[in-house]
Structures are given as C-alpha cells and as structure tokens.
N, C-alpha and C positions, 0 to 999 in steps of 0.2 A: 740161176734165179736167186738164191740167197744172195751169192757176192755182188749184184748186184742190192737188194735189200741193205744190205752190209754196208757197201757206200753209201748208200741215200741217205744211212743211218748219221754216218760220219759226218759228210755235210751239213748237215741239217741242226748237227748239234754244235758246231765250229763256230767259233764266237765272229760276229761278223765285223766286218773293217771302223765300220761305222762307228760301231759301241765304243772301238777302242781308240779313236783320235776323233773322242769331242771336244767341247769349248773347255773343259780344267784339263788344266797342265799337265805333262802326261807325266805318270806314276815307273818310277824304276823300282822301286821296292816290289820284293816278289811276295810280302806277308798278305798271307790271303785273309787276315784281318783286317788291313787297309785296302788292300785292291780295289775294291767295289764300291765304298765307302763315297757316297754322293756329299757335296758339298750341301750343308745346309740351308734354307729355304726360308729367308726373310720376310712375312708377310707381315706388310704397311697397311693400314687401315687406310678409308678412304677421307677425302677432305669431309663430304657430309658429314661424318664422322663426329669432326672436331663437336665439345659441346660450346651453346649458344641459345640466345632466347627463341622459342618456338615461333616462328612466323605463322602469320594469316595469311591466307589467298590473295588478299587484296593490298592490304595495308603494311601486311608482312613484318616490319621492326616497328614501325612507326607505332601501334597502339600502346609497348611498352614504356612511352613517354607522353602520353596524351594526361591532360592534369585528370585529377582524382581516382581514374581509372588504371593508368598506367601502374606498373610496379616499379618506375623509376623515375616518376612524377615529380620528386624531391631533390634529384639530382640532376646535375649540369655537369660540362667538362670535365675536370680529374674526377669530383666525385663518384659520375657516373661509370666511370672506368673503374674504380676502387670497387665498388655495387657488382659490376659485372664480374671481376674478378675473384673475387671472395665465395661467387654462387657459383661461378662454372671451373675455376682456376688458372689456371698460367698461361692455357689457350682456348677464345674465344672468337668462334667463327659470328660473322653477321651476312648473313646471305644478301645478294641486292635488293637495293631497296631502291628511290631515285637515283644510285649511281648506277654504273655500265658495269662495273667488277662487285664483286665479293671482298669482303675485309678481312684480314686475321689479324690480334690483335692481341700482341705478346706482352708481357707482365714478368716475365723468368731472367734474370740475366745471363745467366749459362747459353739462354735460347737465342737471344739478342747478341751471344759473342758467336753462334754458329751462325746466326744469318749474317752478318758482320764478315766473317771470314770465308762465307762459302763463294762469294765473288756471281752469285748467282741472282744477285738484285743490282738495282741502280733506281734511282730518283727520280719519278713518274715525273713526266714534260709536259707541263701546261699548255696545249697546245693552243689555245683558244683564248687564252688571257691578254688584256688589253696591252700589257706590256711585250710582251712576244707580238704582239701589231707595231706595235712602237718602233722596235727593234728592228723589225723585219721591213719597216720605211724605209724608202730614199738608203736603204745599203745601210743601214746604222749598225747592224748585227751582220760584222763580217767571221764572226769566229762560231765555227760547227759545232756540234754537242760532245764529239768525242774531242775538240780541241780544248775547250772549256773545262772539261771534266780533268784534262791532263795540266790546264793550269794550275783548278784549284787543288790538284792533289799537290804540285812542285810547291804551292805556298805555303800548303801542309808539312812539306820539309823543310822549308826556310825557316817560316815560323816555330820548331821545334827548336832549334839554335840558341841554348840560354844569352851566349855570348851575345847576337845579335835582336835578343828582346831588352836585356841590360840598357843598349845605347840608347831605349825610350826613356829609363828611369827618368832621367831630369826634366826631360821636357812634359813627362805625365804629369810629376811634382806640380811643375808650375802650372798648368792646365787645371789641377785640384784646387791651387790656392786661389783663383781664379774664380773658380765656382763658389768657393769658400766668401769670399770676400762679397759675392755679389749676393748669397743668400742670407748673408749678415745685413742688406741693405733691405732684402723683402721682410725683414719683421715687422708687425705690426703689433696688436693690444696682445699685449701680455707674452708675446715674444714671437709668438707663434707663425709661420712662415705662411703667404699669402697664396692667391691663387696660382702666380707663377713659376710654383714650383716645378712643376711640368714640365714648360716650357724651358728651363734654364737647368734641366738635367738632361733635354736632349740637345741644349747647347754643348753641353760638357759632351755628350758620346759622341755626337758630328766633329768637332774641334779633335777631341782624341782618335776617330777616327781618320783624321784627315792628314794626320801629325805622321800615323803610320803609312798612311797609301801614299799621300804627295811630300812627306819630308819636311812641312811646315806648317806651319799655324794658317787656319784656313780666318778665323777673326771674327767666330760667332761669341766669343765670351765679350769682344770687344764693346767700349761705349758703359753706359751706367742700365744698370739693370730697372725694371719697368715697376714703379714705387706705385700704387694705387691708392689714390687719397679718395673724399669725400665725392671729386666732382666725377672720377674714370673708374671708382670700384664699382665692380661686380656684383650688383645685388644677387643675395643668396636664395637660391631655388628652394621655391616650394614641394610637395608628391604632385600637384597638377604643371607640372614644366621639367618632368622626369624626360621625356621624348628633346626637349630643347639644347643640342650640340654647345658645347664647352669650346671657345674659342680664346686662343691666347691673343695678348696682346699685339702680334705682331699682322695678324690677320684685322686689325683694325684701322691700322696706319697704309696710307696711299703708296703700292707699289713701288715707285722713284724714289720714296724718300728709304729704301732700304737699302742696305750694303748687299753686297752678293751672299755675303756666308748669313747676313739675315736671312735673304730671301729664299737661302738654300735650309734655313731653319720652318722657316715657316710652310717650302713645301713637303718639307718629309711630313710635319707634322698634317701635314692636308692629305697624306698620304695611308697615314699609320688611321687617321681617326676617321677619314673615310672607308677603310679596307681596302684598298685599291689590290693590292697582292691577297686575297683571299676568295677564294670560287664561290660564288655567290647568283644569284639570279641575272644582276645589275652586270654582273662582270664577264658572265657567259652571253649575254646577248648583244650585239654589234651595234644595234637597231637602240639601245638604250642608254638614257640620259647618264645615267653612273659610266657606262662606259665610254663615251667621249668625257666625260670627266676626268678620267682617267688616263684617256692618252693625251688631255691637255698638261695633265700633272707630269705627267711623262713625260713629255715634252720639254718642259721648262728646266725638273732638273735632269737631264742629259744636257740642257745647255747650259746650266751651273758646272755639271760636272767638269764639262768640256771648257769653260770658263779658265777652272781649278788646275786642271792640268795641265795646259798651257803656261799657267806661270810658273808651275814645278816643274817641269822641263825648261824651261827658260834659266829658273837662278838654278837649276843643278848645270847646266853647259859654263854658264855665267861666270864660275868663282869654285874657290876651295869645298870639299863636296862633306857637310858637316855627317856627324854621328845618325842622325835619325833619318837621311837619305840615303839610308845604307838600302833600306827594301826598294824603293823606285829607282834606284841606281839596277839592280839586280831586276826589275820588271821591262826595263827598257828594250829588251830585243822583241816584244812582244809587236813593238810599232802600232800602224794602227787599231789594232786590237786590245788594245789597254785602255781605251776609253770604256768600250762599253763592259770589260771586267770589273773597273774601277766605281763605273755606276751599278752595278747587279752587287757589290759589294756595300758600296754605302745602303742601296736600299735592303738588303739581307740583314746588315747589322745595328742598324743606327736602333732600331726599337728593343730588341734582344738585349744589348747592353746598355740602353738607358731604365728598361724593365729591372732589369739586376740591380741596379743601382738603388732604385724603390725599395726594391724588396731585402738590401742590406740595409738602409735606414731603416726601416720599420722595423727589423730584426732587433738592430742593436738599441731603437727607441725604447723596448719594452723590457730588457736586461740590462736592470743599473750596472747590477754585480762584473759582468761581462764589459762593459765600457768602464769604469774603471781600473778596472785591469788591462782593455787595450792602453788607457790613457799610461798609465803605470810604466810599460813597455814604452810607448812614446816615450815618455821622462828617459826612462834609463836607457834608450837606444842615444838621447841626447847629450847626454851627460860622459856617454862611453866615446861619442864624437868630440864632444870639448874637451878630453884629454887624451886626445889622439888615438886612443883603440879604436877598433872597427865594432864598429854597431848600427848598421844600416839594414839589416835582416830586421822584420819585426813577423814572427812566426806567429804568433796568436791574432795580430790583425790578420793577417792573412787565413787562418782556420775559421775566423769569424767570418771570414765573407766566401770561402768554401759551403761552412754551413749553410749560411743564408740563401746562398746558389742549391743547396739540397734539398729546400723545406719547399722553396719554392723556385723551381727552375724555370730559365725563359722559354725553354720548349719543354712543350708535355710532351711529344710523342715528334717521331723522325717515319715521314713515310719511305717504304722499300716498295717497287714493284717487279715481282719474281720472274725473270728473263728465263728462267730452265727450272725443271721440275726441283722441287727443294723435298729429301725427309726430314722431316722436325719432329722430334719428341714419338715417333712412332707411329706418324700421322703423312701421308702425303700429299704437300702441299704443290698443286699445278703449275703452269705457266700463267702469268696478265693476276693474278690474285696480287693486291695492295696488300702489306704488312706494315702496320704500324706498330712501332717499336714504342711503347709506353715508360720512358723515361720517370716522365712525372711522377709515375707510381712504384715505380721499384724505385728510387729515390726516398721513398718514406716505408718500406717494405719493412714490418716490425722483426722479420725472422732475419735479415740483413744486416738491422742498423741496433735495435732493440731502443726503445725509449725515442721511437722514430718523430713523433712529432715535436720532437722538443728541441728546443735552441740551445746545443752543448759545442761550443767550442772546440772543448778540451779532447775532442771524438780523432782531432786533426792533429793534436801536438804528437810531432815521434816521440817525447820524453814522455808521453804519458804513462802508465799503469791503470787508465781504467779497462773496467772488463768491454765497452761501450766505445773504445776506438776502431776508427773506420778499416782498419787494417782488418778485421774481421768481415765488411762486407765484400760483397764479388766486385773487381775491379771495374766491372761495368752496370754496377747497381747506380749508378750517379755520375750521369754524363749531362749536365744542365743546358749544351748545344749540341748534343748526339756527338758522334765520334770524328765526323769527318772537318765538322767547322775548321776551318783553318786558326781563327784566333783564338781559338778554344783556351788553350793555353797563355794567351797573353792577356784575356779578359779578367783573371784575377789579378795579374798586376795593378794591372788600371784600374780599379776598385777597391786594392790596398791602396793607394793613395790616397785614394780621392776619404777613405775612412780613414786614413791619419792625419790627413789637413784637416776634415771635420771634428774629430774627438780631440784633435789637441787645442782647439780653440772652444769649442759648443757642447752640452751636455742636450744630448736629443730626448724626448719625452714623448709620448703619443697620448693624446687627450682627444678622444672621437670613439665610435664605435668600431668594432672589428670588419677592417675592407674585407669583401668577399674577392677571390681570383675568377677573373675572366678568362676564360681561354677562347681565343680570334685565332691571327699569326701567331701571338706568344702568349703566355701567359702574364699577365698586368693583372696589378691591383688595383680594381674598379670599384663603382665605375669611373670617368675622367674625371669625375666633380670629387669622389676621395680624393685621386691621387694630387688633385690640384689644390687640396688644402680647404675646401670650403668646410668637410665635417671633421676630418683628419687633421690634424697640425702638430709639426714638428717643434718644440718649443728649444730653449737657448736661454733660459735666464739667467746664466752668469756662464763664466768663465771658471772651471775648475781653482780647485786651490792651491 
C-alpha cells in the first residue's frame, strides 16, 4: 500500500509532456532562472479605445459641425483636422457616421511610415463610381486591380531614374515659356492677369503631362491665348451670384470649332469643377443627373485619350525615337492596356499639378525678398552658361517650390484601407477600418518644421546653417502626393521651370484678399472665382533690372 502511494506520488508530480513542447522555442539552458520564464504578454488596447469626439445616438459626429452649436463650426478641411488633432493627438478615431467603415485619422509621421511599410493596407476601390461604369463598358477596363497596382508601382521605378527624368528638362523649358509667353498676353489694367488664368495653367499641366505619357506635345498651349475685352469679359460677381459656376473660355465656343487638346482642356476642366471623381450623392446614385454627366465626360476624354495615343504610337514606330519617348517606348508591352492607364493617369494628375502650380505663384507673389533671390540665381545660372561652366542646377528655385508644395500640398490626406489587423501606437487597429494619412497637417507640424507656417526657402538649401532646415523634420512629414504617386518626384521639376520662365521675365505681386484652401479631390485655392483672377491678381509691372 505505500509503494504504491509512493508511485502515485511520483506521477503526479512529473512534469507533463505538454508543459514542456509549447508554442516558444524550446529552452536547452538547464538555469532554473530561465527555465520557466514565460515570454511576456503584450496587451493592445482596443480600437474604441482610440480617443475621438463623443458621438450621439443618432447624429453621432455630425452635431460637432452643425453651425453655432458645433465645437468645430469654424472649421472646414485641413483646419478641422488641425482642431481635431491638437484636442485628441496623433490618433483620432471617428466612428460611422453616413459611411459603411469607421475612420482613423493619423497626424504622426513615424505612424504614417508603419502603416506605409507594414504592407497591410491598399487603396479603397470605388466600386460604384461613375468612372469604374465607364470603364467597365463595352470592355474599356481590360486591366484587374492587382494588374494595375503592379503597373503603377513599375512607374514608380521608372520614374525614380534621374537619368531618365533629365531627358524631360528641354521640352519642360519650352512648355514654361509657352505658358509664360501666353500670360504676358492675359494682362490687362494695371498688369494684372485676367480670368483665364485658370484655364491656361491647366493647359500647362495637360501639355506637360502629355510630353511624359505620349513623348509629344499634345497642342493645348497652342493658338493665341483668350484676350477678354469690353464686348466677351466676364462681369464681376456680386455675394448674390456666389452659387453661379465659373466657366472658362473655352466652354463658350461651339465644340467643332476646337482642336483635340482644346477639347481635351475643356473636359478635364468640366471634370475637376464638377467633381466627377469625388463620392458625392450625385455620383453614388445611377438613377442621377450628375451621374450620366459624368459618364458622358467620361466618355469624351477616353476618346481623346484614345485619339492621343494613337498618334504616339504611330510617330514613335515612324522615325528615330527622340529623348522624351523614352517612358512610352518602355509602356509599350502593356498593349491594349495602356489606354485606359494613360486615361486614369491624366485624370489622377492633371488637377494636383495644375493646383501646385497656384499655390507656388501665390507663394512666391507675397515674398519680394525671396524672388529676387530666385531671379539672382537665374542671372548667375546664365551668365555661368555664357562662359561655358555648367550652371543649369538652380537649387533655391527648386526649395522655393518644395516649400510652397509644404504650406500647401495637393493632397491633404492619402486614404489606406486595412486588409489585416494593424497594431499602431499601442492601439489595435481591425480589418475594412479606412486610414487616412493626413499629409496636410504634418506638413506644417510646428514640432517638425518649427516656424511651420511660414514661406522659408532656405529650410531646403543643403548649404544651409539654419537651425529651421527640413533635414530635421521626419522624412515623411511632407509628402505633397503621399508616397506612392509615381510622378511625385518629377512634379518638382516641372515647377522649377515653369518658376524660372516666370521670375526671369515678371515680378509677381498679389493684390486681393487672402484665398481660403478648399479641400474636394485636392486641395485648390478657392474659391474658382480667386483662382481665376477676379479678386486675386498676379501683377507684372515691369521687367526686373
């Protein structure tokens, strides 16, 4: 009876199989200081968690913006992002409201490079937009989501290639002087540039754009630009004809009498000023007027598009294959599938970088100090060219329209939608939750940039010694097309130009009140009636000395 006792004992006390081949790695060390030693126990908070403004039952976010009552009554677009951030900090949840998901809504750059690299987001699919109707017609949209996404990433590598952004420099040049030349023609009393300024800066980003995708001048700077006299100006809107759409010139004149790359001007721009690409009432319902509007616009430029490509595939078979047909040399094995990349592209880009464009004039209009000094650089980049040194670099224009892209970038915010669970910041965040990555605001983030709202240059020059150079902020506090854009990198060339054809001939001046930024698709300095020069005007009264 004991021995058996005895055994029962032994058993009973014998470490069992189990204990000793769990899930960590199994242990050789015999220190019975580590033996046991359980792997510690990471507890994530939950998404409710995150803080955020209190929802109601019923109304839920929506009352925090209702006038007078709201607590953020005052604010719109970026601001109201800045508001939110400053009260709750780097992450703020917004539970649903009229959308299907929950928002998170990042401010941190550090945060922005984890969700960046944890490969566990992609780019919510409009599924229901009149363009994906479009597309999905008659076979238009022969290329899948996971084909498309391995394009734009392969252009992402192409366009990285300084070598192969270089072979644009000349034909940007001329493309600027171009522009140059035609807004020396819109002056009117007192110098000041006319309503069509608008219009004739998203001739320049359609043209420049088209120089990179098809190898050629597509011929919207082409022709004399649209002079407004006595009998065809624009009378100037009253506060009762605020609601009354801003139409350029060329939405006046009879279809036929337009060239293609006009008529490819006039519809982006029917495109950009209607919303057509932004989720809206008009644009979610099948059954509505905005949305056959929409696939008629649709429609017309896919058959521009398709116009355009044709004759770049034609002269590139044609003849000797010049320097700026280097990228559609290199698109070609895409075959039929290159059409409708090349249209998701133009419409992607044409307003982003005609937007920058704005918002570096109005920059350098308000900083004498600053455009003298670019002009300065001009002179002596010219002067090192007429005695044969090299001086084709102009580093301070270029930080000048860096900055200008940081104060005010064309995107405020890049949406992510989380494919697999993400931890962030000690918070865990689910599957289907939308992140938006707020650009806009870490862009002017005072703990980043310090003396964040202001127009300095000099934050950009590597020779600098100020304490205020960007080298101190996080490499992803200012990304003005988020990370993935492909021409992300080529967008400031084309802007250096186009500012040194400007400041070497025109002293810019802003005589108006302060445009407010709209944020739609991108952010614009609004509303169309500033940017078109009715209260705002870019002056030019002499030529430098």
């Amino acid at each position: 009876m004991a021995n058996s006792v005895l055994m029962r004992k032994c058993v009973l006390s014998r470490p069992s199989r189990r204990n000793i081949t769990s899930s960590s790695p199994r242990r050789t060390s015999t220190s019975p200081q580590r033996y046991n030693v359980a792997a510690p126990v990471i507890a994530y908070k939950r998404f409710e968690d995150i803080p955020g403004p209190i929802k109601l039952p019923l109304m839920k976010h929506h009352e925090h913006i209702l006038p007078r009552i709201g607590c953020y009554h005052h604010t719109v677009g970026l601001g109201l992002l800045e508001s939110l951030r400053d009260k709750y900090g780097n992450l703020v949840r917004l539970s649903k409201t009229s959308r299907k998901r929950p928002v998170l809504y990042v401010f941190d750059p550090e945060l922005m490079k984890q969700i960046y690299e944890s490969q566990a987001t992609e780019v919510p699919e409009w599924v229901q937009s009149p363009l994906q109707a479009q597309r999905n017609a008659s076979g238009k949209c022969p290329m899948q989501r996971d084909e498309a996404k391995a394009v734009w990433t392969a252009l992402q590598v192409i366009l990285q290639d300084d070598s192969l952004i270089k072979c644009f420099d000349k034909v940007f040049n001329e493309i600027a002087e171009d522009l140059t030349r035609r807004l020396g023609q819109l002056r009117h009393a007192e110098n000041a540039l006319n309503e069509e300024f608008s219009t004739e800066i998203y001739r320049w980003s359609l043209e420049t754009m088209g120089v990179v995708l098809f190898g050629e001048r597509l011929g919207c700077l082409a022709g004399p630009a649209h002079v407004p006299i006595n009998d065809n100006r624009r009378p100037e809107k009253t506060s009762m004809d605020d609601d009354i759409k801003e139409l350029c010139s060329l939405s006046q004149r009879c279809p036929s009498s337009l060239s293609p790359a006009e008529r490819l001007v006039r519809c982006t721009l029917r495109v950009t000023d209607e919303n057509y690409l932004v989720r809206s009432e008009g644009t979610l319902r099948q059954d509505s007027a905005m949305f056959k509007n929409a696939l008629e616009a649709f429609d017309d430029h896919y058959r521009l598009m398709e116009y355009f490509l044709e004759n770049a595939q034609r002269n590139l078979e044609g003849g000797e294959m010049r320097s700026e047909q280097i990228l559609i040399h290199k698109l070609r094995p895409l075959g039929d599938k290159m059409l409708p990349f090349v249209a998701d592209a133009f419409l992607a880009g044409a307003e982003p970088l005609a937007q920058s464009a704005v918002s570096m004039c109005y920059h350098l209009s308000l900083h004498a100090a600053q455009q003298q000094r670019a002009h300065d650089e001009l002179c002596w980049s010219r002067a090192c060219r007429e005695e044969g040194a090299q001086g084709g670099e102009l580093p301070y224009i270029t930080a000048c329209v860096r900055e200008a892209m940081r104060l005010k970038p064309a995107t405020g915010g890049v949406v992510r939608r989380a494919t697999k669970r993400l931890l962030l910041d000690g918070y865990e965040v689910p599957t289907g939750v939308d992140i938006v990555l707020a650009h806009g605001v870490s862009s002017k983030n005072e703990s980043e940039w310090g003396r964040a709202n202001s127009f300095i240059p000099e934050r950009w020059c590597h020779d600098s010694a100020s304490p205020l150079r960007a080298t101190r902020a996080h490499s992803f506090a200012s990304l003005p097309y988020g990370l993935d854009c492909p021409v992300s990198g080529m967008a400031g060339r084309m802007l250096a130009k186009l500012a040194a054809n400007m400041l070497d001939k025109y002293r810019l001046e802003w005589h108006g009140p302060q445009p407010k930024l709209v944020t739609s698709a991108v952010n614009w300095i609004g509303p169309r009636g500033v940017m078109n020069g009715l209260d705002a005007r870019f002056d030019a009264p002499e030529k430098y000395n």
